[in-house]
N, CA and C atoms as a LAMMPS dump frame, in Angstrom:
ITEM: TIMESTEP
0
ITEM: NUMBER OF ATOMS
264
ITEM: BOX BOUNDS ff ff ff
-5.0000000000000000e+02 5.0000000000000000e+02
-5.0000000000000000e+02 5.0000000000000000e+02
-5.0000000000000000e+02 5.0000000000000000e+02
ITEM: ATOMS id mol type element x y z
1 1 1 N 105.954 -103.143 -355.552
2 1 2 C 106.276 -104.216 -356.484
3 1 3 C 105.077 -105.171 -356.524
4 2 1 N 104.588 -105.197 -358.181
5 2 2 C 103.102 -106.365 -358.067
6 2 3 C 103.907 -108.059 -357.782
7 3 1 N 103.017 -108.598 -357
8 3 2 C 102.957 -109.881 -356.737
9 3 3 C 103.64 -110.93 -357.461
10 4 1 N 103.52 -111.012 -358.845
11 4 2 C 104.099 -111.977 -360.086
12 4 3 C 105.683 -111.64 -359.982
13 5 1 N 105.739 -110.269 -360.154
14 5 2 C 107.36 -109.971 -359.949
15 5 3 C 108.287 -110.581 -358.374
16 6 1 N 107.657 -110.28 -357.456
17 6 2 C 107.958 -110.797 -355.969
18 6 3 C 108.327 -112.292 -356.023
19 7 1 N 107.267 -113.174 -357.13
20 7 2 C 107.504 -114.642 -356.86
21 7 3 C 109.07 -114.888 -357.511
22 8 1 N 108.575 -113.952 -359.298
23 8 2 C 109.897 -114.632 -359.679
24 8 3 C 111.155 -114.266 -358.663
25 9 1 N 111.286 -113.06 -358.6
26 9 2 C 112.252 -112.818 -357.492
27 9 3 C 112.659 -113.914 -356.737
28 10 1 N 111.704 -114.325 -355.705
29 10 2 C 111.892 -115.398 -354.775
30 10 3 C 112.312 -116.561 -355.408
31 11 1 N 111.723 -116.705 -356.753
32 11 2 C 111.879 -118.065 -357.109
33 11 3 C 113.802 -117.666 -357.821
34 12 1 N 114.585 -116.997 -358.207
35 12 2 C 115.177 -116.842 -358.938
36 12 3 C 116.492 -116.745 -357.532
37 13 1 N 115.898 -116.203 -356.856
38 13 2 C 117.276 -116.21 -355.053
39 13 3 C 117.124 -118.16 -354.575
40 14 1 N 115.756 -118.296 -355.173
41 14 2 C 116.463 -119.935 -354.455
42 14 3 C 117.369 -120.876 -355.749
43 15 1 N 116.843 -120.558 -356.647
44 15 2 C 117.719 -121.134 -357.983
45 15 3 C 118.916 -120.926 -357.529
46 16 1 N 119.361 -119.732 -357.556
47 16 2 C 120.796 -119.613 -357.229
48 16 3 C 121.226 -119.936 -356.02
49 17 1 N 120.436 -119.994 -354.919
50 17 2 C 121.113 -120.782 -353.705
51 17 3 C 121.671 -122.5 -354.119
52 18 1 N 120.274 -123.323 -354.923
53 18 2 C 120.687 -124.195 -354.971
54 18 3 C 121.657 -124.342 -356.335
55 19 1 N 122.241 -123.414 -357.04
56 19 2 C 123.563 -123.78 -358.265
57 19 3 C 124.337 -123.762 -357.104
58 20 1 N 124.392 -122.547 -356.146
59 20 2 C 125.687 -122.83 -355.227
60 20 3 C 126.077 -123.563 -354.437
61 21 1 N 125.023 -123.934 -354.228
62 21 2 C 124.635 -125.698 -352.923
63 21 3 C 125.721 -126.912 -353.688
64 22 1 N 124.521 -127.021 -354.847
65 22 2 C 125.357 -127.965 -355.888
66 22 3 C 126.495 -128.03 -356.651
67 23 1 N 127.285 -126.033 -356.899
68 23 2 C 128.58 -126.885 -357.085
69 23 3 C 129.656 -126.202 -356.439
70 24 1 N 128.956 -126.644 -354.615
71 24 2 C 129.809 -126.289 -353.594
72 24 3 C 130.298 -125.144 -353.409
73 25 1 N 129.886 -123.927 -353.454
74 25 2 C 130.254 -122.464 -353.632
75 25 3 C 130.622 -122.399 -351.885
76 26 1 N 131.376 -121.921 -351.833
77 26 2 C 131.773 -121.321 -350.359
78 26 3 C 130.781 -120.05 -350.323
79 27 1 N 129.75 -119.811 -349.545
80 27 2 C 128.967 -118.915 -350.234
81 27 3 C 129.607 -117.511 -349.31
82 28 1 N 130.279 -117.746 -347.622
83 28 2 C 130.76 -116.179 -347.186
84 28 3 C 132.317 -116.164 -348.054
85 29 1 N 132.678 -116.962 -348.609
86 29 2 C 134.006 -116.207 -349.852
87 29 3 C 133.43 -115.519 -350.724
88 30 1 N 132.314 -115.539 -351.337
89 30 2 C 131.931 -114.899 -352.44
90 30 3 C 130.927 -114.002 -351.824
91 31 1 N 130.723 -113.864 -350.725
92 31 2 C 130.074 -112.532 -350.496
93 31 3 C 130.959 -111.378 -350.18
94 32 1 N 131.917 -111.821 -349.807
95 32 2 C 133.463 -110.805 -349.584
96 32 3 C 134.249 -110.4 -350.837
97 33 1 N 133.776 -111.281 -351.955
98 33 2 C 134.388 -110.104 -353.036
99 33 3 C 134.028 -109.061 -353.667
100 34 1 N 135.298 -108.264 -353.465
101 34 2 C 135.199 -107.682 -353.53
102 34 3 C 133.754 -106.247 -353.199
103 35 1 N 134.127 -106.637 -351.538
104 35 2 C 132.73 -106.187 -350.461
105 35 3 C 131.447 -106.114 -351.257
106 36 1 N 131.416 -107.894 -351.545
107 36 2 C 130.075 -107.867 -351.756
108 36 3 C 129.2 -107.9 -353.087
109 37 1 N 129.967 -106.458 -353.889
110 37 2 C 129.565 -106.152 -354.988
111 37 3 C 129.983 -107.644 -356.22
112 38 1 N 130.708 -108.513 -356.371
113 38 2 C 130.245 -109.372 -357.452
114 38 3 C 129.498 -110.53 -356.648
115 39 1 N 128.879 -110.657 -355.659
116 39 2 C 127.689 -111.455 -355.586
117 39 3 C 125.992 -110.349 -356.064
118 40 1 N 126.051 -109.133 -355.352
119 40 2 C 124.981 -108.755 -356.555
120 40 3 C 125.235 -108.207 -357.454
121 41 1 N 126.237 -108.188 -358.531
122 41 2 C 126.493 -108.618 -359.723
123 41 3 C 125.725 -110.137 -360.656
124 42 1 N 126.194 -110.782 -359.703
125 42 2 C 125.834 -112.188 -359.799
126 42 3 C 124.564 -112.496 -359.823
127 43 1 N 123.638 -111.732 -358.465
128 43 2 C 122.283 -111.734 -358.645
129 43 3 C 121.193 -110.869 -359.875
130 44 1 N 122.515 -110.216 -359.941
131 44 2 C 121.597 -109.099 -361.193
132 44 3 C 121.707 -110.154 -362.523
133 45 1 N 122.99 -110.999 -362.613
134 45 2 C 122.878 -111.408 -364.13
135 45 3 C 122 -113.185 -363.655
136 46 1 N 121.203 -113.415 -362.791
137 46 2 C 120.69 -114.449 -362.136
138 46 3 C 119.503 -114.036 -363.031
139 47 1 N 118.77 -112.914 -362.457
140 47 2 C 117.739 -111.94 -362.519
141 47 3 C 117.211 -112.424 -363.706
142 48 1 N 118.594 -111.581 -364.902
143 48 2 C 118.191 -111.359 -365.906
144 48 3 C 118.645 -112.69 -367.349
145 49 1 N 118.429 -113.737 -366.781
146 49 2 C 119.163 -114.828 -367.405
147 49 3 C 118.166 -115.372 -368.224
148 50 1 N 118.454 -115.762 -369.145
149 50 2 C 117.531 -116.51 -369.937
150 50 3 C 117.528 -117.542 -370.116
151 51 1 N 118.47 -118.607 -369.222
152 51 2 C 118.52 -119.871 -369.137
153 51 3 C 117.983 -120.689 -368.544
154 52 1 N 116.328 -119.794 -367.968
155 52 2 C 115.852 -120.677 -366.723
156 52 3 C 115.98 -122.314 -366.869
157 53 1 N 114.909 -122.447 -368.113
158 53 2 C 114.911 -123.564 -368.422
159 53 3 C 115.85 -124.809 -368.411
160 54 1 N 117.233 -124.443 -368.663
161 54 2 C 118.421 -125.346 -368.205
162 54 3 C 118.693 -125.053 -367.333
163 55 1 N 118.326 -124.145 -366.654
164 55 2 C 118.856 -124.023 -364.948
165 55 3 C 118.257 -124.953 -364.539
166 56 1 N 116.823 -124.806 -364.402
167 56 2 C 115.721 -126.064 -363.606
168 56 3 C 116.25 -127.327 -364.021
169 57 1 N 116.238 -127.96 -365.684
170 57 2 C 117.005 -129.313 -365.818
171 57 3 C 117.719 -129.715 -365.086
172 58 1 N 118.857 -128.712 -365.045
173 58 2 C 120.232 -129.271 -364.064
174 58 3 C 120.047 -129.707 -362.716
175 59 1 N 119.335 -128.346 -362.249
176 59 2 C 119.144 -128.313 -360.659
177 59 3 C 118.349 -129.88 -360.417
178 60 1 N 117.466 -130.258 -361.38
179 60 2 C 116.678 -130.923 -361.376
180 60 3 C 117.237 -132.968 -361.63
181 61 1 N 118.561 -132.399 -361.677
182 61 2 C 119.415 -133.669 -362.245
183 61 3 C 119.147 -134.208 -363.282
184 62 1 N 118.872 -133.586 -364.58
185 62 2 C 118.974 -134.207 -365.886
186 62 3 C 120.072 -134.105 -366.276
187 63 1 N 121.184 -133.715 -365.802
188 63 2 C 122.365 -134.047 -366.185
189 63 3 C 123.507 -134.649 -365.207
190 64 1 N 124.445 -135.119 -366.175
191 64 2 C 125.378 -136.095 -365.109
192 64 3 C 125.626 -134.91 -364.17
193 65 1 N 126.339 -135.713 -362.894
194 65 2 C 126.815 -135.114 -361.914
195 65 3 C 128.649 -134.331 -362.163
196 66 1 N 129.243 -134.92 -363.331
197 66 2 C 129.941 -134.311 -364.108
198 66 3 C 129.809 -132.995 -364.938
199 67 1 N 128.39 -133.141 -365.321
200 67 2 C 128.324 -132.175 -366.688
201 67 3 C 128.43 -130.681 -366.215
202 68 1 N 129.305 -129.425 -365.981
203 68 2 C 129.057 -128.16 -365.724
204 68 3 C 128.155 -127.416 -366.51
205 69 1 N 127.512 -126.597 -365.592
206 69 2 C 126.062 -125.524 -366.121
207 69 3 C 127.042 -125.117 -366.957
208 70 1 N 127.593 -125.108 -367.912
209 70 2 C 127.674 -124.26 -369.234
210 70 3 C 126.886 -122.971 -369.44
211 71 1 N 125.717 -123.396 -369.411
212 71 2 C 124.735 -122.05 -369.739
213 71 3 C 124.661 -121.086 -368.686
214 72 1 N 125.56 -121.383 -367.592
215 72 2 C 125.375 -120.546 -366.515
216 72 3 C 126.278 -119.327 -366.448
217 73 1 N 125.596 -117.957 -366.633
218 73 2 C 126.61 -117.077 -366.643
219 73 3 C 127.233 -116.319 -365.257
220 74 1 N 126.992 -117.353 -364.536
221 74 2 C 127.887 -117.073 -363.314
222 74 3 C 128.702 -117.807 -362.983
223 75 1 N 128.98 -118.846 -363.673
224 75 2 C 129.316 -120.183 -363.416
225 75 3 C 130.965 -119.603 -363.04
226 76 1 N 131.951 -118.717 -363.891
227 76 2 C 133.111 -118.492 -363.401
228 76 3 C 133.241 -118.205 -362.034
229 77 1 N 132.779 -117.295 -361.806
230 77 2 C 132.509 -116.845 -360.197
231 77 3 C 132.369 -117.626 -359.274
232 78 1 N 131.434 -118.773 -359.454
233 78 2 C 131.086 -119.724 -358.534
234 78 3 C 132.378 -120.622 -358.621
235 79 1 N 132.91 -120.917 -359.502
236 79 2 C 134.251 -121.81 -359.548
237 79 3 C 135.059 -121.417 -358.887
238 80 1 N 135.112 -120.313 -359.072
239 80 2 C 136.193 -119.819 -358.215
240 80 3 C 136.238 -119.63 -356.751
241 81 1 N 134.944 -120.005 -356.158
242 81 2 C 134.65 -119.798 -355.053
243 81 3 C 134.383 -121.318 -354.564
244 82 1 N 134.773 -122.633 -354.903
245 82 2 C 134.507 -123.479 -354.609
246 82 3 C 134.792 -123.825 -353.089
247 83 1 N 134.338 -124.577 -352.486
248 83 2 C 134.623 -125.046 -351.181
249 83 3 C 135.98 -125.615 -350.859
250 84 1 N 136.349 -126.339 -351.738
251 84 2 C 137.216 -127.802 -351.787
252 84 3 C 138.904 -126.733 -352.075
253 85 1 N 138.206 -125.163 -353.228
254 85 2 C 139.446 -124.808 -352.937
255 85 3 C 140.066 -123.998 -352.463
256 86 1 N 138.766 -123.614 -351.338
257 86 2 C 139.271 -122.742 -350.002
258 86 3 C 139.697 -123.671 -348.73
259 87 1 N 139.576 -124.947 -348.738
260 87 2 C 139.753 -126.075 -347.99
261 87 3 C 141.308 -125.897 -347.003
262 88 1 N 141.829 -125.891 -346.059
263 88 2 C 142.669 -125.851 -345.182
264 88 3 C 142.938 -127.094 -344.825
C-alpha cells in the first residue's frame, strides 16, 4: 500500500474515533454487533464517505453542541450505541 493511501487511512480511523468520542458511542457495544461485522461496515462506509469536509467542521466545533452530523452515514449506528443508553 503507497504512502498517501496509509495517511488517509490513518487519518479517516481517527475521524471516526473522534465522531464516537463526541457523540458518546459506547465503543465495546458496537464492536459486538453483531460479532463485529457492523463496526467494519461502519469503517468501510467511513472510508468511502464523501463528507469529509463536514466531518472536520463538526469535529472541529462549527456547529452547536446540539446540531447532529446529519451528513454522517453512520450516524444511526452510533445512536444506537450511545453510552447514556447502555447506562445501568
Amino acid at each position: 500500500m503507497n504512502r498517501p493511501v496509509v495517511r488517509s487511512v490513518e487519518r479517516q480511523a481517527i475521524r471516526m474515533r473522534q465522531m464516537m468520542e463526541r457523540l458518546n458511542v459506547d465503543a465495546s457495544a458496537f464492536v459486538r454487533i453483531r460479532g463485529g461485522e457492523a463496526y467494519a461496515e461502519a469503517r468501510a462506509r467511513c472510508l468511502q464517505c464523501a463528507g469529509i469536509c463536514d466531518c472536520l467542521h463538526w469535529l472541529d466545533g462549527y456547529y452547536g453542541e446540539e446540531d447532529r452530523p446529519d451528513f454522517c452515514p453512520n450516524l444511526q449506528v452510533f445512536a444506537a450505541c450511545r453510552k447514556d443508553i447502555h447506562a445501568v
